[in-house]
C-alpha positions as CSV (number, residue, x, y, z in Angstrom):
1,X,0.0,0.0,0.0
2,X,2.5,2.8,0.8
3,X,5.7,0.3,-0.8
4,X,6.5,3.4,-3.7
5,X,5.0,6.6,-1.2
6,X,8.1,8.7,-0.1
7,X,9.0,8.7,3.6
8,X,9.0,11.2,6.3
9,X,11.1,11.0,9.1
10,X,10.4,12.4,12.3
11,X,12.9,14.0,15.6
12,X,11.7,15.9,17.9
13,X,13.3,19.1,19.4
14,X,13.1,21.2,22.4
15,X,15.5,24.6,20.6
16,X,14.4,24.8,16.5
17,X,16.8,27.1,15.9
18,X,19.3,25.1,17.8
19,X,18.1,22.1,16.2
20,X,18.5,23.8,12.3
21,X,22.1,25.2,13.2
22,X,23.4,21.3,13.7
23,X,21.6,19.8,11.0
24,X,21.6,22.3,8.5
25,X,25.4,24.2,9.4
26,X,26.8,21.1,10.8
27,X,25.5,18.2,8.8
28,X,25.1,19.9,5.6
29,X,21.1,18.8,5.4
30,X,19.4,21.2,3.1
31,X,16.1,23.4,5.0
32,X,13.0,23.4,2.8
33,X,11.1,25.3,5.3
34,X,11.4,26.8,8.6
35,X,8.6,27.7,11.3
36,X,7.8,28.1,14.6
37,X,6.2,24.2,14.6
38,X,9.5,22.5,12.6
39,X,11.9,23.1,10.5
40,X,11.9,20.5,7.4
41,X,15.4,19.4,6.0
42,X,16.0,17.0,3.5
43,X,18.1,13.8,3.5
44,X,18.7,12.4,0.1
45,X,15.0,11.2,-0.7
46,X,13.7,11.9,2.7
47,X,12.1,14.6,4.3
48,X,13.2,15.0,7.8
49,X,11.0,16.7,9.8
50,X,12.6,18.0,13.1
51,X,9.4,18.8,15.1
52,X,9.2,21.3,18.1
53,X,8.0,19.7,21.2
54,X,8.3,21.1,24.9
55,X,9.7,18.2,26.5
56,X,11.5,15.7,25.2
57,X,13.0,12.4,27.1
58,X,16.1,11.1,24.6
59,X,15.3,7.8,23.8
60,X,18.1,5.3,24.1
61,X,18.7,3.5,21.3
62,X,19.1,5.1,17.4
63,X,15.8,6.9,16.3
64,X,17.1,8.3,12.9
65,X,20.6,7.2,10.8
66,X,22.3,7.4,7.4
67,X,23.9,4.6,5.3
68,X,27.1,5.6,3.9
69,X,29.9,4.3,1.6
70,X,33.1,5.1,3.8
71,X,32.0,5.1,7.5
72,X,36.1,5.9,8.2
73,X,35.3,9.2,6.2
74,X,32.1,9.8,7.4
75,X,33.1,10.0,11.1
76,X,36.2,11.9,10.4
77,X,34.1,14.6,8.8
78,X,31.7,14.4,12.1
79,X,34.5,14.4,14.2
80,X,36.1,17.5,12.0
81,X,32.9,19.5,12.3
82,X,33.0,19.5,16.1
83,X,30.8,16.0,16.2
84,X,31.7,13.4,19.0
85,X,31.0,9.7,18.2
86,X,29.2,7.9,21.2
87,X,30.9,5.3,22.6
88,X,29.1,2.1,24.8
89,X,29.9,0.2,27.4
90,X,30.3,-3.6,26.4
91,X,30.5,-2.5,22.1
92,X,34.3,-2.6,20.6
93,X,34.7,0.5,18.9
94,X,37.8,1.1,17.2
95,X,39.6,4.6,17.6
96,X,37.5,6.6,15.6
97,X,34.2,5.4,17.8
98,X,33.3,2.9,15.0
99,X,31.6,-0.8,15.8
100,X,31.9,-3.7,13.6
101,X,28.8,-6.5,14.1
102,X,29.8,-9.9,13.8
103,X,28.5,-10.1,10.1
104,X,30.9,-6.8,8.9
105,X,28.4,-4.1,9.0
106,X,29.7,-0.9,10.8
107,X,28.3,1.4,12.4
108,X,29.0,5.1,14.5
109,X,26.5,6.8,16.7
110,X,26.0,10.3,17.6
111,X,23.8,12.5,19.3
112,X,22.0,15.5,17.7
113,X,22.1,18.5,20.3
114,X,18.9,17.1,21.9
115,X,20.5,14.1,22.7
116,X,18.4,12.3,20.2
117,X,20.6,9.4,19.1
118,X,21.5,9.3,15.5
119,X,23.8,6.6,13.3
120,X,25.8,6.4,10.3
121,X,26.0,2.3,8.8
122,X,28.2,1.2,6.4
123,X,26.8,-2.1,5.2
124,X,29.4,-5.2,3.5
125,X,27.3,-6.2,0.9
């Protein structure tokens, strides 16, 4: 039914403007529109809707992520741009913060300045 319908993602945020500097200055993520309600970016083919709420209790496990080709360059980038990778307990991560899952998939975590939990994945295949 919605297979071929574009998606929407979205992350909520206590500080819009905050919220736009990091994505948009920081991550590079184009604004389509800005208001008092959300401010609407766009990654790749999605829409990522960062929506203002009042409260906000970060969730602990990744709510929004990116697939990318070189996760190496990917976090240097993040790391360059004043980013820092999270790091868990119990997870090898090698220097740069990145963990490799048994099957070869990696993957870096990060939070946005809400604390929402964000990822970049570099799949093996």
């Amino acid at each position: 039914m919605l297979t071929d319908q574009p998606a929407i993602a979205f992350l909520p945020s206590t500080d819009l403007d905050r919220s736009r500097r990091f994505f948009a200055d920081t991550l590079g993520l184009p604004v389509e529109q800005d208001n008092p309600f959300a401010c609407v970016l766009r990654a790749g083919p999605t829409m990522v809707r960062v929506t203002k709420v009042a409260s906000l209790t970060p969730q602990p496990f990744t709510v929004f992520g990116w697939q990318v080709p070189d996760i190496g360059a990917s976090a240097r980038r993040l790391a360059d741009a004043g980013v820092e990778l999270l790091r868990f307990d119990g997870m090898e991560q090698d220097d740069a913060g990145v963990w490799t899952a048994p099957g070869g998939d990696q993957v870096a975590w990060f939070n946005d300045p809400d604390r929402n939990v964000l990822s970049l994945t570099q799949f093996t295949g």
